[in-house]
PyMOL Python script that loads the backbone (N, CA, C, O; Angstrom):
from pymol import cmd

cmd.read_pdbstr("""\
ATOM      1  N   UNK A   1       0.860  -1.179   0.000  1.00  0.00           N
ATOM      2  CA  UNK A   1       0.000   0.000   0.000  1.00  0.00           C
ATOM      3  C   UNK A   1       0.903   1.238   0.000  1.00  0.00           C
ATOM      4  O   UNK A   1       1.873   1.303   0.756  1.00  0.00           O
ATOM      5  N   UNK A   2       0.508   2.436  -1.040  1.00  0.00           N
ATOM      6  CA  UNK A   2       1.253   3.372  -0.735  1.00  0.00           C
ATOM      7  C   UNK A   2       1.195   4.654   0.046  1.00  0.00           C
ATOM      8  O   UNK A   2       0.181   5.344   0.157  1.00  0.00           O
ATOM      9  N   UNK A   3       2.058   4.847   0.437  1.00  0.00           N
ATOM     10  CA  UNK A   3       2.077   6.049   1.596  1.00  0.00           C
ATOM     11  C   UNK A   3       0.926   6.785   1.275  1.00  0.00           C
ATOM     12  O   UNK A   3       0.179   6.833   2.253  1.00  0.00           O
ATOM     13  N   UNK A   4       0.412   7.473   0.137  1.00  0.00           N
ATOM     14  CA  UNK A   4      -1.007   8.804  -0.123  1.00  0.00           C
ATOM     15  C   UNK A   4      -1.952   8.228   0.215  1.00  0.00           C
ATOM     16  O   UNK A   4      -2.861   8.901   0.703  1.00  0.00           O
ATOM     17  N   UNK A   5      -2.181   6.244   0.052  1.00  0.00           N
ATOM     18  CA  UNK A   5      -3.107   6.011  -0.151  1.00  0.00           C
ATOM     19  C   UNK A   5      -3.942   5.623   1.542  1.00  0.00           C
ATOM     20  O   UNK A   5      -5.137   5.705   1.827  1.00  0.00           O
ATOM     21  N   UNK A   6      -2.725   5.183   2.443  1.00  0.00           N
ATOM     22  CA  UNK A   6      -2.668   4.569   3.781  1.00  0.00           C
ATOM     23  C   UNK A   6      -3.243   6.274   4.526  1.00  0.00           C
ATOM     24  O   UNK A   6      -4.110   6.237   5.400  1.00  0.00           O
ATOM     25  N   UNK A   7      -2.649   7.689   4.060  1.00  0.00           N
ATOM     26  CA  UNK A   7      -3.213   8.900   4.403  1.00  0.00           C
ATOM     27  C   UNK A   7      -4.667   8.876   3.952  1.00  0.00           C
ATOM     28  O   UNK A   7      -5.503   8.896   4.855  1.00  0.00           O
ATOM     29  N   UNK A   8      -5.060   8.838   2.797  1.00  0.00           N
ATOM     30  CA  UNK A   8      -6.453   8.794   2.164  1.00  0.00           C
ATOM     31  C   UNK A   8      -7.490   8.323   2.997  1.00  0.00           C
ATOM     32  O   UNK A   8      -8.449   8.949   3.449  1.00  0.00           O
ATOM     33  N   UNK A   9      -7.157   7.071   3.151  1.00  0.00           N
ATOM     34  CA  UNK A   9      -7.808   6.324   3.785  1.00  0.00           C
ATOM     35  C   UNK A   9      -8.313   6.715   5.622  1.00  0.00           C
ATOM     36  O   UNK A   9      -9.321   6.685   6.328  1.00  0.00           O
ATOM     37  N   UNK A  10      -6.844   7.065   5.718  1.00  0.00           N
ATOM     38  CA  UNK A  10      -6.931   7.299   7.218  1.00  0.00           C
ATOM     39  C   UNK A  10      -8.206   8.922   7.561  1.00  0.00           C
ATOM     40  O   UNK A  10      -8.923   9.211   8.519  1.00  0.00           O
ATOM     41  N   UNK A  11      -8.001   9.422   6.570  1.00  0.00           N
ATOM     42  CA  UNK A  11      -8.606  10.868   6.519  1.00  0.00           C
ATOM     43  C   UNK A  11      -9.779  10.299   6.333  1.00  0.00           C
ATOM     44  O   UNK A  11     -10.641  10.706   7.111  1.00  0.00           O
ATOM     45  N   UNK A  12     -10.260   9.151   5.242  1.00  0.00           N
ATOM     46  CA  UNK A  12     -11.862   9.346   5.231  1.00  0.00           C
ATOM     47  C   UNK A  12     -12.492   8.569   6.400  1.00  0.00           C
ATOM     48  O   UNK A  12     -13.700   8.497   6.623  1.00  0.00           O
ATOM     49  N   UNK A  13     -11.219   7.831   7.325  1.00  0.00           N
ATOM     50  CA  UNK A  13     -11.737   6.917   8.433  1.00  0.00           C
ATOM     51  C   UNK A  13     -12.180   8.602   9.629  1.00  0.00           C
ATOM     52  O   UNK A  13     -13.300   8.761  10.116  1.00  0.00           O
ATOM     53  N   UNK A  14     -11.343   9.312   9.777  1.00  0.00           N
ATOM     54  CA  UNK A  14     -11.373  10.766  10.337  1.00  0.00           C
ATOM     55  C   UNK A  14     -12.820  11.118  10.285  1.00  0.00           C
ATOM     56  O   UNK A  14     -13.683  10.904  11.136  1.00  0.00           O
ATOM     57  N   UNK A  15     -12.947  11.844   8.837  1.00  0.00           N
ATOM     58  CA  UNK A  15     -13.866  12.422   8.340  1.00  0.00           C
ATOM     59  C   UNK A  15     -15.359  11.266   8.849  1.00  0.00           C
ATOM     60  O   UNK A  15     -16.244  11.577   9.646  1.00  0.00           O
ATOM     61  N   UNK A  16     -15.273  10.352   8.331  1.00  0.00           N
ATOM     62  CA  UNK A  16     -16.462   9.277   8.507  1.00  0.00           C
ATOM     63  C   UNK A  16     -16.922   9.399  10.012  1.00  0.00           C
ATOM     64  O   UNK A  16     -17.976   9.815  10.492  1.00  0.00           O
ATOM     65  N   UNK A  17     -16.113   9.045  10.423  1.00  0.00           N
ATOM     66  CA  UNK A  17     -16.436   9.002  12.209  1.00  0.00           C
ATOM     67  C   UNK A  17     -16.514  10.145  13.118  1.00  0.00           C
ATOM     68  O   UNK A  17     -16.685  10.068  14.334  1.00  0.00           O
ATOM     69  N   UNK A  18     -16.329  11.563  12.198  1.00  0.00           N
ATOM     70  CA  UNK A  18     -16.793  12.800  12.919  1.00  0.00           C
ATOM     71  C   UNK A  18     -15.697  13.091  13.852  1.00  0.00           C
ATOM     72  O   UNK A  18     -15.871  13.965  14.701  1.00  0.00           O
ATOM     73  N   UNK A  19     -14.708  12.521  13.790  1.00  0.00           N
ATOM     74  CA  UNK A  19     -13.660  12.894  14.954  1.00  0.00           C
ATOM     75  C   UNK A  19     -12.861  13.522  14.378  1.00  0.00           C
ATOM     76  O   UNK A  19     -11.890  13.703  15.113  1.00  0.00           O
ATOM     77  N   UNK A  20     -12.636  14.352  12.604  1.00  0.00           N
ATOM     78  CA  UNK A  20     -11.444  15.419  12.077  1.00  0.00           C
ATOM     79  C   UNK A  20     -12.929  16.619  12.238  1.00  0.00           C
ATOM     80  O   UNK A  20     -12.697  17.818  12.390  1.00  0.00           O
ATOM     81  N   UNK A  21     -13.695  16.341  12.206  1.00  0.00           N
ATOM     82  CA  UNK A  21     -14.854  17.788  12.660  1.00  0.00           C
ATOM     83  C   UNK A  21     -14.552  17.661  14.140  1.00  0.00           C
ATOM     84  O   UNK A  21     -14.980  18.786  14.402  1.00  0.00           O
ATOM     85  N   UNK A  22     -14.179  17.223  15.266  1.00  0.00           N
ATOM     86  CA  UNK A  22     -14.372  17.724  16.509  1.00  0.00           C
ATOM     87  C   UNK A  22     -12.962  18.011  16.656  1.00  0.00           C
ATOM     88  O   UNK A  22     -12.763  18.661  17.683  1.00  0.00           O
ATOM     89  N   UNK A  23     -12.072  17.796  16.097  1.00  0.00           N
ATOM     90  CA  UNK A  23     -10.623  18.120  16.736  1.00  0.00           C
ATOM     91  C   UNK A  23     -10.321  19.393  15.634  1.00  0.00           C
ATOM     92  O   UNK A  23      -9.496  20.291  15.806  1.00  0.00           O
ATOM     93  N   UNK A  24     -11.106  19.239  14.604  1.00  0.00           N
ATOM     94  CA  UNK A  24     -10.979  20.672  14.209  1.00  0.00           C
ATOM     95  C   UNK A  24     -11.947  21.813  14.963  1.00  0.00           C
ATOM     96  O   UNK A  24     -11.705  23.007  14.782  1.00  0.00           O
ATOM     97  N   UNK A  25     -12.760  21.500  15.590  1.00  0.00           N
ATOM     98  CA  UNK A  25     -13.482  22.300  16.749  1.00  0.00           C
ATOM     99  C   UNK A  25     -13.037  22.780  17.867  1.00  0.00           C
ATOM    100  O   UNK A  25     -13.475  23.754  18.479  1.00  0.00           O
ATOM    101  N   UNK A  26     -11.673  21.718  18.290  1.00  0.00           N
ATOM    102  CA  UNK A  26     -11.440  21.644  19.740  1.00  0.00           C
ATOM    103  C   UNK A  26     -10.231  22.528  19.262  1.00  0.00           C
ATOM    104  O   UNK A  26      -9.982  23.385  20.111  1.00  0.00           O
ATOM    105  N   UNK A  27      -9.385  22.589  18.146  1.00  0.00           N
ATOM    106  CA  UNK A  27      -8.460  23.034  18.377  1.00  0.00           C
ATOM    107  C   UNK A  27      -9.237  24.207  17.614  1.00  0.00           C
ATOM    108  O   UNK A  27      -8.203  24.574  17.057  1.00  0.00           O
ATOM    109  N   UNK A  28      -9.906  24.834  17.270  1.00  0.00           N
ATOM    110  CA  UNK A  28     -10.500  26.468  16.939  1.00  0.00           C
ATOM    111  C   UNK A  28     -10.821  26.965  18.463  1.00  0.00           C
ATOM    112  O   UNK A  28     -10.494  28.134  18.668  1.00  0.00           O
ATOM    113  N   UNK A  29     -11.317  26.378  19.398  1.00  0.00           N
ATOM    114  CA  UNK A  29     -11.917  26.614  20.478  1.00  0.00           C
ATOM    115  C   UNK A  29     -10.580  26.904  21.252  1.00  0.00           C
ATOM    116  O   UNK A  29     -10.427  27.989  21.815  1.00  0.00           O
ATOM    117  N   UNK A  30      -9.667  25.982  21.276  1.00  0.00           N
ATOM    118  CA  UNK A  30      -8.167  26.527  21.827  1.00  0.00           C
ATOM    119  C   UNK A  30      -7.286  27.553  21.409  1.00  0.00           C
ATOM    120  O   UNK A  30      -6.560  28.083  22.250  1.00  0.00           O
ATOM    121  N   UNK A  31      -7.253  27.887  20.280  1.00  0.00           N
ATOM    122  CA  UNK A  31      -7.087  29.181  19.805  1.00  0.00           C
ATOM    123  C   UNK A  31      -7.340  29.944  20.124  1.00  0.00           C
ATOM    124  O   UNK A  31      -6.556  30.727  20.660  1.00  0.00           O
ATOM    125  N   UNK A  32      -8.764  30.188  19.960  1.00  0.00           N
ATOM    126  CA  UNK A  32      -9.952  31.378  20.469  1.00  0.00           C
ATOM    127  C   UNK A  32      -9.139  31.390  22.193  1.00  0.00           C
ATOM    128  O   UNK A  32      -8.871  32.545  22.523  1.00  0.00           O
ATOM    129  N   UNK A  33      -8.796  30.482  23.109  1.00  0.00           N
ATOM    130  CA  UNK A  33      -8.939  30.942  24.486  1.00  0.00           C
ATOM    131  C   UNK A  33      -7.481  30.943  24.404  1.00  0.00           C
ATOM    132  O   UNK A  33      -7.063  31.423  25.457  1.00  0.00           O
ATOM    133  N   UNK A  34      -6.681  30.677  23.762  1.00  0.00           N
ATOM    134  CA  UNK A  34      -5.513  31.216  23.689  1.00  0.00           C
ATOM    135  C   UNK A  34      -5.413  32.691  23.295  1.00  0.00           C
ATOM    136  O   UNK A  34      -4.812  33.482  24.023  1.00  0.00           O
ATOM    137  N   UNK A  35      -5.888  33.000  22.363  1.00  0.00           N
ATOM    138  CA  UNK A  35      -5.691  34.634  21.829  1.00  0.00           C
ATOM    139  C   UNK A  35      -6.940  35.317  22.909  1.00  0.00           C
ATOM    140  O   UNK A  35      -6.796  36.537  22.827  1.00  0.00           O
ATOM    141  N   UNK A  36      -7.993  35.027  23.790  1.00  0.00           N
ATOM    142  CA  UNK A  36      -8.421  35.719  24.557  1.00  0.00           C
ATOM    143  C   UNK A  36      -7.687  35.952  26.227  1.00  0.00           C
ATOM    144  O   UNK A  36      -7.891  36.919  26.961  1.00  0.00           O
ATOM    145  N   UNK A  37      -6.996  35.017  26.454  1.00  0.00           N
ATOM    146  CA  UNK A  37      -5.556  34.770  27.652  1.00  0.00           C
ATOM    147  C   UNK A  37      -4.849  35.744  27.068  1.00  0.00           C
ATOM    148  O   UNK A  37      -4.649  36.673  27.851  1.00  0.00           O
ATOM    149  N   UNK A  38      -4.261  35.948  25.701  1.00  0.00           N
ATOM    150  CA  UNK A  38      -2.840  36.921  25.569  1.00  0.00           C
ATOM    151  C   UNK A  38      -3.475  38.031  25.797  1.00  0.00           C
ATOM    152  O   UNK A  38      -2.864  38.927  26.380  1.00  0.00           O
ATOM    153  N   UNK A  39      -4.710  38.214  25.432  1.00  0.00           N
ATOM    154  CA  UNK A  39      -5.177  39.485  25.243  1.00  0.00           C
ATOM    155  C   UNK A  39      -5.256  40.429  26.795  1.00  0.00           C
ATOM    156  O   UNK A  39      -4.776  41.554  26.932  1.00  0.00           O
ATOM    157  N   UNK A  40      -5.944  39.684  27.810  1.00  0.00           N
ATOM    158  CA  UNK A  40      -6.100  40.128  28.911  1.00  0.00           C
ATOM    159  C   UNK A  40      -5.160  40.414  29.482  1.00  0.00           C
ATOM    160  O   UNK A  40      -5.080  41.435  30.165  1.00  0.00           O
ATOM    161  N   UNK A  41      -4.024  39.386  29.297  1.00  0.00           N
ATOM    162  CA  UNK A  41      -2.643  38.784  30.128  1.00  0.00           C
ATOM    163  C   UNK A  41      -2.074  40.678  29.446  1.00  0.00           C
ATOM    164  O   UNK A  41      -1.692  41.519  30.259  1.00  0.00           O
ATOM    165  N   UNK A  42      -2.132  40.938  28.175  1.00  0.00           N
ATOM    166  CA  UNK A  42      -1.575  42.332  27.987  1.00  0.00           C
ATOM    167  C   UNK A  42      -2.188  43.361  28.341  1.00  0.00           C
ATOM    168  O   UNK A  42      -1.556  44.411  28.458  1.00  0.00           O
ATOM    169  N   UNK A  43      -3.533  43.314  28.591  1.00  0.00           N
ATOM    170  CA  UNK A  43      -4.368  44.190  29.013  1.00  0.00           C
ATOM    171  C   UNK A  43      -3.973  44.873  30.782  1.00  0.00           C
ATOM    172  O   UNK A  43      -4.099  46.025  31.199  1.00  0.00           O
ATOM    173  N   UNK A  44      -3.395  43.421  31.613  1.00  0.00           N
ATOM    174  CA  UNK A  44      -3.558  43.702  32.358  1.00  0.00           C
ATOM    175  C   UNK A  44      -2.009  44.341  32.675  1.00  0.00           C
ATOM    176  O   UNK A  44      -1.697  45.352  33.303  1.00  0.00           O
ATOM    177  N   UNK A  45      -0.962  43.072  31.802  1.00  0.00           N
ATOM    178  CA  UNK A  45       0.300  44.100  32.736  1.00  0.00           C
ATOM    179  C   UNK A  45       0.819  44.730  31.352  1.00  0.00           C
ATOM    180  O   UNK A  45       1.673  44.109  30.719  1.00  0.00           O
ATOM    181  N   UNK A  46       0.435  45.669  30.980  1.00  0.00           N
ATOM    182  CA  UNK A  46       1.211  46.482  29.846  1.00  0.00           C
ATOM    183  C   UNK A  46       0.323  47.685  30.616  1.00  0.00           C
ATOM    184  O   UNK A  46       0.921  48.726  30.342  1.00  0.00           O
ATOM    185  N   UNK A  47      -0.683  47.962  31.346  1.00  0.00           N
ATOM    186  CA  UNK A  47      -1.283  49.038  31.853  1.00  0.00           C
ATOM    187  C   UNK A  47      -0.078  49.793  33.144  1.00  0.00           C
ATOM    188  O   UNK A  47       0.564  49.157  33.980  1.00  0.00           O
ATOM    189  N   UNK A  48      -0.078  50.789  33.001  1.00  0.00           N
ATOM    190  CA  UNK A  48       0.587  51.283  33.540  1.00  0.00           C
ATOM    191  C   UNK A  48       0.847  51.638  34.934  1.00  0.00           C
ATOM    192  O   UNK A  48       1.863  51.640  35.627  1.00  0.00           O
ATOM    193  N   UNK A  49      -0.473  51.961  35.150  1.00  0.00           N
ATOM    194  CA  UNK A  49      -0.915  51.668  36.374  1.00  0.00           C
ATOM    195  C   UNK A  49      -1.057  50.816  37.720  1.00  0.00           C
ATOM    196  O   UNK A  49      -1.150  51.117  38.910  1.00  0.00           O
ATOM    197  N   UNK A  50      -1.030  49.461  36.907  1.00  0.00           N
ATOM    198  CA  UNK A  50      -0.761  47.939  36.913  1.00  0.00           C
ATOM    199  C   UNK A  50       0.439  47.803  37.568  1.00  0.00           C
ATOM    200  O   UNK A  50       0.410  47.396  38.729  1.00  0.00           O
ATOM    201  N   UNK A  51       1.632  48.101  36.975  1.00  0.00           N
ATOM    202  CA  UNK A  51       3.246  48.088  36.636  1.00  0.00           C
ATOM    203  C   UNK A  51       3.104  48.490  38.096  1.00  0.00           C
ATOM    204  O   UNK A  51       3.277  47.754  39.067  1.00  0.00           O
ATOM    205  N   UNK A  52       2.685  50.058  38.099  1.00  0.00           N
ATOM    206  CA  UNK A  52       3.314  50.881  39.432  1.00  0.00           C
ATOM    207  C   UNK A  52       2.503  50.353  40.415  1.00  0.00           C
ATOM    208  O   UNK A  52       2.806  50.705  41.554  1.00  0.00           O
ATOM    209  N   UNK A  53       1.737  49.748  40.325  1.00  0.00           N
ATOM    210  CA  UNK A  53       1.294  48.815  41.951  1.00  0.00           C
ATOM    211  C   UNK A  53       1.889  47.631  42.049  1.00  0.00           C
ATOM    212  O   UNK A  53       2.058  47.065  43.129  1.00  0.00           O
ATOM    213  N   UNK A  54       2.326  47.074  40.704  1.00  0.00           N
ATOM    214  CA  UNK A  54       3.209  46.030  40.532  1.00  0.00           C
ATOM    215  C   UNK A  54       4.511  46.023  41.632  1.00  0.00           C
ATOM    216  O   UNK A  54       4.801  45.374  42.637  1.00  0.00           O
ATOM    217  N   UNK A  55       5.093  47.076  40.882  1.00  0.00           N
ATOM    218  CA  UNK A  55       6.302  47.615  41.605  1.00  0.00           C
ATOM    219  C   UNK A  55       6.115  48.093  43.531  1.00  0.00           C
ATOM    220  O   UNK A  55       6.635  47.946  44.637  1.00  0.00           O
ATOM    221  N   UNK A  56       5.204  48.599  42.951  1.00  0.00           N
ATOM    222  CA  UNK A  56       4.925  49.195  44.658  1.00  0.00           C
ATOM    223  C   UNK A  56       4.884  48.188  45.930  1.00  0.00           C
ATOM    224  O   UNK A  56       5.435  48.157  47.030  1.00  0.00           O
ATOM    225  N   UNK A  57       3.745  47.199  45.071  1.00  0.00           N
ATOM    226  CA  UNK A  57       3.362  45.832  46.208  1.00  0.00           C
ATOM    227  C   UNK A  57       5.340  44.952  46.388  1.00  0.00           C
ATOM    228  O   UNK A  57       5.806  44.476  47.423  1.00  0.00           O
ATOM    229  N   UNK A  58       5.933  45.019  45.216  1.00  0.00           N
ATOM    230  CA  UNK A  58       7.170  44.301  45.245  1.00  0.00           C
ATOM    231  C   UNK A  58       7.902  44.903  46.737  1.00  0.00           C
ATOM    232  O   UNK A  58       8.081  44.237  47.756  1.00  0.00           O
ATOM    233  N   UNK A  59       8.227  46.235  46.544  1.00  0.00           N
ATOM    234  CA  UNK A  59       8.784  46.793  47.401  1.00  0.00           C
ATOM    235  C   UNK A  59       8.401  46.637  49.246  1.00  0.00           C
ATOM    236  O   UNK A  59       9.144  46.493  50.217  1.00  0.00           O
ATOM    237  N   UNK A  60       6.892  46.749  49.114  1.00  0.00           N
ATOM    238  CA  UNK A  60       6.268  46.860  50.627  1.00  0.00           C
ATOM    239  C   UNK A  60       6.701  44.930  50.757  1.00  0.00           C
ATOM    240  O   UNK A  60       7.136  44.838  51.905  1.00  0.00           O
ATOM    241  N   UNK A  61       6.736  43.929  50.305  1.00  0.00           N
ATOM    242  CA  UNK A  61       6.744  42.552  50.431  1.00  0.00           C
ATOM    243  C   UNK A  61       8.318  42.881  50.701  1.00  0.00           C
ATOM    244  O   UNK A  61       8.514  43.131  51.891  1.00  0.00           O
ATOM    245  N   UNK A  62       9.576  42.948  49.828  1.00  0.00           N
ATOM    246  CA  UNK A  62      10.316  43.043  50.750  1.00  0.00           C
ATOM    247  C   UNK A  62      11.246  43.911  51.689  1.00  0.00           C
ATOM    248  O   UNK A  62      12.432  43.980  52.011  1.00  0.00           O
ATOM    249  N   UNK A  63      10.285  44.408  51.895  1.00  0.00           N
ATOM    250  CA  UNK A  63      10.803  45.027  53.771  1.00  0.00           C
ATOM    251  C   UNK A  63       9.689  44.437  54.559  1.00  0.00           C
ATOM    252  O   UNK A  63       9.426  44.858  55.686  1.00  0.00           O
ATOM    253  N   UNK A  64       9.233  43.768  54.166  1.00  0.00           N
ATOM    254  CA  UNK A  64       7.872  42.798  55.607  1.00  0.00           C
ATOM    255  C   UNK A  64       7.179  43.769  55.814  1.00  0.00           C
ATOM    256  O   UNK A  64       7.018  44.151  56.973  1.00  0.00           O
ATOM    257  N   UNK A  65       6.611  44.399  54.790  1.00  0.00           N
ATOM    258  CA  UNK A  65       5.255  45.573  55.454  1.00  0.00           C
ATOM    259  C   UNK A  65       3.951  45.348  55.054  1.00  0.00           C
ATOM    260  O   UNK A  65       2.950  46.024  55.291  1.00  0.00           O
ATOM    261  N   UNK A  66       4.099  44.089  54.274  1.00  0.00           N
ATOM    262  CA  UNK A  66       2.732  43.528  53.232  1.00  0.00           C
ATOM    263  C   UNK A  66       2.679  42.437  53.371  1.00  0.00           C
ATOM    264  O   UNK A  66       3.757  41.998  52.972  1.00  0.00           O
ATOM    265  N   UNK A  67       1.694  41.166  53.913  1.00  0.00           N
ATOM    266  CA  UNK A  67       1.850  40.223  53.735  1.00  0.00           C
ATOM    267  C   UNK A  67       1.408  39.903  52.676  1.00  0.00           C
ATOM    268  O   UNK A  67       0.620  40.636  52.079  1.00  0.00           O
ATOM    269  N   UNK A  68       1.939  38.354  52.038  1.00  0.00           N
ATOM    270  CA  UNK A  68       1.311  37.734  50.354  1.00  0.00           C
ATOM    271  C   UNK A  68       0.158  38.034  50.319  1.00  0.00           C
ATOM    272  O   UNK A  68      -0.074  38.883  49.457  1.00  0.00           O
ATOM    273  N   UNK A  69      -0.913  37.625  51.032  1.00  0.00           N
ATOM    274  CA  UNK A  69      -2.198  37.555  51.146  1.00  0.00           C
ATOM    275  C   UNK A  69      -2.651  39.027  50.398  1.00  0.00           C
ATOM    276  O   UNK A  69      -3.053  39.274  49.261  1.00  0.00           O
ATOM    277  N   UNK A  70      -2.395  39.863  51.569  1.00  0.00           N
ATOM    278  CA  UNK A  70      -2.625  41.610  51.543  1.00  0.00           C
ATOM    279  C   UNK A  70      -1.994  42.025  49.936  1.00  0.00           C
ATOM    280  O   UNK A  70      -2.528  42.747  49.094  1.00  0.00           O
ATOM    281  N   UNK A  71      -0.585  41.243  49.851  1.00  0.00           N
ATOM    282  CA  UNK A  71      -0.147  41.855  48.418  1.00  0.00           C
ATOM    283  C   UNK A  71      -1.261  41.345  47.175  1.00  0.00           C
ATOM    284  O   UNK A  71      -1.439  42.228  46.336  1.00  0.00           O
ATOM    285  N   UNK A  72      -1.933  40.229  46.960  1.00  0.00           N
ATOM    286  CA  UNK A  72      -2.433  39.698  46.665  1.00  0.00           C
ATOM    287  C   UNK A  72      -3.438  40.378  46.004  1.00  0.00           C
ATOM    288  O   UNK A  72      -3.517  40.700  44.818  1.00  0.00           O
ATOM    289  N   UNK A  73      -4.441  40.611  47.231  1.00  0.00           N
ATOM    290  CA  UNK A  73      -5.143  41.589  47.543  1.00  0.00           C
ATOM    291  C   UNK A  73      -5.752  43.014  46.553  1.00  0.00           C
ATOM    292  O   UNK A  73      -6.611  43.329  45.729  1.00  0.00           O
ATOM    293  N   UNK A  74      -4.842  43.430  47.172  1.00  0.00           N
ATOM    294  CA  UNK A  74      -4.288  45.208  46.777  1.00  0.00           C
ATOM    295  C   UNK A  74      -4.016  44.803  44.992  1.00  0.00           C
ATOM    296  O   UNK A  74      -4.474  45.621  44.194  1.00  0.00           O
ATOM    297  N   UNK A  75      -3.374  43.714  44.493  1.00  0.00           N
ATOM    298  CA  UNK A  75      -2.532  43.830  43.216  1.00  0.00           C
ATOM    299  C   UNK A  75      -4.460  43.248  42.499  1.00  0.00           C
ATOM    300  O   UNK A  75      -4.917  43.957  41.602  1.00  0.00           O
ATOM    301  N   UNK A  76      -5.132  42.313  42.878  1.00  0.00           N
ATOM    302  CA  UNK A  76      -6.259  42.223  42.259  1.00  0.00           C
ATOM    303  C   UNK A  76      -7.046  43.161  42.196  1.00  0.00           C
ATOM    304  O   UNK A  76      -7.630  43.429  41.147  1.00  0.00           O
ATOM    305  N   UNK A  77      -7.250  43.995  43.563  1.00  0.00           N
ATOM    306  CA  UNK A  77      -8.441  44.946  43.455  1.00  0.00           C
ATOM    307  C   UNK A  77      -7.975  45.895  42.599  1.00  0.00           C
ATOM    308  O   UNK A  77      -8.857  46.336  41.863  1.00  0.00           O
ATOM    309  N   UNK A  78      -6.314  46.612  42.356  1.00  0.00           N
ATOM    310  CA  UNK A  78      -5.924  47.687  41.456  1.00  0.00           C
ATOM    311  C   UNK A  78      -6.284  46.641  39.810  1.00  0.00           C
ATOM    312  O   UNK A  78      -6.979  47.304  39.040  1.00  0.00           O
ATOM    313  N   UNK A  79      -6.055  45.754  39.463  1.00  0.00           N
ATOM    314  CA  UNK A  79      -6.139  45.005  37.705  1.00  0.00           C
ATOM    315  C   UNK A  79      -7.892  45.388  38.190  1.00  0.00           C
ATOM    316  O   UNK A  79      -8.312  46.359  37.561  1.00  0.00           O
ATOM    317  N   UNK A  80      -8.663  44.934  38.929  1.00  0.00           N
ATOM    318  CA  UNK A  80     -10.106  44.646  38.308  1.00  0.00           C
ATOM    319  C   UNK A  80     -10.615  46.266  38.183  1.00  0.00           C
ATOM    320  O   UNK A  80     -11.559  46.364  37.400  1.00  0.00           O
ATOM    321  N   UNK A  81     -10.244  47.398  38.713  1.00  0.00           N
ATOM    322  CA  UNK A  81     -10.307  48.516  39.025  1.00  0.00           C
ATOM    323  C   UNK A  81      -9.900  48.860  37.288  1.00  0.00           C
ATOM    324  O   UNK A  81     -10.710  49.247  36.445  1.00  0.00           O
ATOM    325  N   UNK A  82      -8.482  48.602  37.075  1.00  0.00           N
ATOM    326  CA  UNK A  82      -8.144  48.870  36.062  1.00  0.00           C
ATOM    327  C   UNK A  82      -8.922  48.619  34.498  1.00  0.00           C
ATOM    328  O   UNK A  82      -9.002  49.214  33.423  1.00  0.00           O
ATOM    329  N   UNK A  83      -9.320  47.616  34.990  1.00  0.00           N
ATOM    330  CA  UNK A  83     -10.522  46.768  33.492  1.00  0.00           C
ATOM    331  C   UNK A  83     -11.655  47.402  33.899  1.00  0.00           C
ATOM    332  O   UNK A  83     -12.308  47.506  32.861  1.00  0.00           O
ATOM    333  N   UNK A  84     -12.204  47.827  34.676  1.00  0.00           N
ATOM    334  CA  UNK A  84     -13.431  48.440  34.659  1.00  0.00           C
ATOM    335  C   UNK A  84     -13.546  49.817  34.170  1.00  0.00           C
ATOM    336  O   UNK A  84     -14.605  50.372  33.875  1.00  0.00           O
ATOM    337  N   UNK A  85     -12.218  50.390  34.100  1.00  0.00           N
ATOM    338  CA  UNK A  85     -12.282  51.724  33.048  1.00  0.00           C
ATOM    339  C   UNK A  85     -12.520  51.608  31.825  1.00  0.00           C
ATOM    340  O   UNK A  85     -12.152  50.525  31.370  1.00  0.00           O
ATOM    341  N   UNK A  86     -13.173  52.558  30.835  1.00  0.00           N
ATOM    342  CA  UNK A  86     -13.164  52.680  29.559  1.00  0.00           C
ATOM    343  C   UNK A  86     -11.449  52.910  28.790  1.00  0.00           C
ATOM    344  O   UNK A  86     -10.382  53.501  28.956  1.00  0.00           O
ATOM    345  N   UNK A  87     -12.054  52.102  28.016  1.00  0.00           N
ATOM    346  CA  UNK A  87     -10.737  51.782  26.629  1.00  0.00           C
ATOM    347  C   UNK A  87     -10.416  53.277  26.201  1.00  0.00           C
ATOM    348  O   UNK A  87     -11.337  53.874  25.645  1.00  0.00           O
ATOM    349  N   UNK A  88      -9.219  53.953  26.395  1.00  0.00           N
ATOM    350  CA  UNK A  88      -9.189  55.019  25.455  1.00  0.00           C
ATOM    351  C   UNK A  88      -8.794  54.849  23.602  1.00  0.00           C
ATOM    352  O   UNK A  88      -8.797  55.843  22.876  1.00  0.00           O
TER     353      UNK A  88
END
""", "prot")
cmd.dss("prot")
cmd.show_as("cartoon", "prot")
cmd.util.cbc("prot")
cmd.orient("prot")
């Protein structure tokens, strides 16, 4: 049997059984939440604002004036604060 034909075959076994339509689904669907992750993931630390509480919380953690928790905290409530503004 030759190699195109052992592919051929294998594709219409794919196609037949509905499983090259769901893995072409599953991997569109992984995409999609891949490019909606980068998106936020830049949304949140390319903001500037972000950065300087970034930085800020770094600093108060080490000299022991913040615990993780509290840094935690403070660094979520400034990102959700931050996304709730309008897009300029």
């Amino acid at each position: 049997m030759e190699m195109w034909q052992v592919i051929e075959e294998f594709n219409k076994m794919m196609v037949d059984s509905g499983r090259l339509e769901k893995r072409r689904k599953d991997q569109t669907l992984e995409w999609v939440n891949h490019m909606t992750e980068e998106h936020v993931h830049n949304l949140v630390f390319n903001n500037l604002n972000v950065i300087e509480a970034m930085n800020e919380t770094e600093k108060l953690i080490r000299a022991d004036q913040i615990s993780a928790t509290m840094a935690a905290q403070k660094l979520i409530d400034k990102i959700e604060f931050e996304l709730k503004k309008p897009v300029e």
